[in-house]
N, C-alpha and C positions, 0 to 999 in steps of 0.2 A: 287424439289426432287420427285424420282418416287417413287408411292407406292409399298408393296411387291405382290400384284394383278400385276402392269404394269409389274416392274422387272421379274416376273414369264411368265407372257405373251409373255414378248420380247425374252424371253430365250424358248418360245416354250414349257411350264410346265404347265400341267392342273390346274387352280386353282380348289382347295377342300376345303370342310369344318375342314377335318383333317388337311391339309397343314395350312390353317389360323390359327387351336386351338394351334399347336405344335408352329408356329411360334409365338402366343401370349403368349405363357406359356415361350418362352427361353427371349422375348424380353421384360417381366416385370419382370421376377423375376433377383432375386441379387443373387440364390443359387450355380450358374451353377449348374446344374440338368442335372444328366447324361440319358441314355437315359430310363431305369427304372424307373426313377422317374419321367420324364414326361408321361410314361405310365398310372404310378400310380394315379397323379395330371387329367390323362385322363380319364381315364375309367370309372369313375359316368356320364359324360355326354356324352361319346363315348362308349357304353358298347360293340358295335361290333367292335372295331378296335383293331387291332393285335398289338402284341409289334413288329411285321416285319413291318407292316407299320409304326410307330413312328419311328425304325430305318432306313426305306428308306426313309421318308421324310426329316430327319434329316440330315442325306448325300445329299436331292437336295437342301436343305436350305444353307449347308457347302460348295460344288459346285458352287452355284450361288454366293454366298459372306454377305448372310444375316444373318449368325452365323459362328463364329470361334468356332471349337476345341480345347478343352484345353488337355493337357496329364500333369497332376502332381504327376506319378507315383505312382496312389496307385491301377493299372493293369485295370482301364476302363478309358470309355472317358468323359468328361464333355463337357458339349457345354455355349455356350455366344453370348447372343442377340444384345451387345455392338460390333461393328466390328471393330471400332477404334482401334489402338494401344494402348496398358493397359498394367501393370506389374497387377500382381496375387500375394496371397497370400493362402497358404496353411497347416491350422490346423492340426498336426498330431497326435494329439488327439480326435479329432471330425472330421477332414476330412470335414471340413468348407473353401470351396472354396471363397475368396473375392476376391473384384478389390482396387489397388490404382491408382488413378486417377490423384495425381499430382507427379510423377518423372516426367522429362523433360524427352519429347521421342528422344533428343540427347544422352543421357546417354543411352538408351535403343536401339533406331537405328542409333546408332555412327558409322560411317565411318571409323576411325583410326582402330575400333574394328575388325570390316569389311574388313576392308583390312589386316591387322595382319590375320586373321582365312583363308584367301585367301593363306595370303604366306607360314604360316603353313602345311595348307589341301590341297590346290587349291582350296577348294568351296567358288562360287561367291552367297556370303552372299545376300536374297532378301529381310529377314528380321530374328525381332530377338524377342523370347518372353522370360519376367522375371520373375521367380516364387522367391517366399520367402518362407521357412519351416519355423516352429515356433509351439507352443503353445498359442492359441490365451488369450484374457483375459477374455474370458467367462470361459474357461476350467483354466486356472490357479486360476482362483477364487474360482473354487470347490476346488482345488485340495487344497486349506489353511482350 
């Protein structure tokens, strides 16, 4: 497996000290952490880096395929260090981005499905991501 130094290399992307801090901060954390918040998370040990640069690196990290974008509609973007296929979950009280980990990714990149939204649309489905809304049970716990 290539490292994200090799991956970056072979794709002809400068490796940087910022490009590695933003990719360690999307690829340990669990929060999806939009792009603010890894500013935020940055800026004690990066005090000269720009939130423009946290946002361009973060577009060559999502280019190259070493973090997906999530959009769970609440008007920004969240990122995820996990690239794999994953359904989402999203707290609409706390705005608590999670991952579930065991739906079968049959049931999420179904073919039958795929081809239905084909015959409907025409778009030839390449893939397919699953959010869930909800109240998570940290927040319904206050709320008693």
């Amino acid at each position: 497996m290539q490292t994200i130094e090799e991956i970056l290399r072979t794709k002809k992307i400068k490796v940087t000290p910022q490009r590695m801090a933003v990719y360690t901060i999307l690829k340990e954390s669990k929060e999806h952490p939009n792009v603010e918040m890894i500013y935020q998370k940055l800026k004690p040990n990066y005090p000269a880096m720009s939130l423009a640069t946290v946002y361009k690196t973060v577009d060559v990290l999502k280019t190259v395929g070493l973090v997906q974008e999530l959009n769970v509609g609440e008007g920004g973007l969240r990122y995820d260090g996990w690239t794999d296929p994953h359904s989402h979950t999203y707290c609409e009280k706390c705005n608590k981005v999670g991952d579930i980990e065991n739906i079968p990714q049959d049931f999420v990149q179904n073919e039958k499905l795929f081809q239905k939204v084909k015959a409907e649309t025409g778009l030839e489905v390449s893939t397919a991501q699953l959010y869930f809304y909800g109240i998570c049970a940290d927040c319904r716990a206050q709320m008693n």
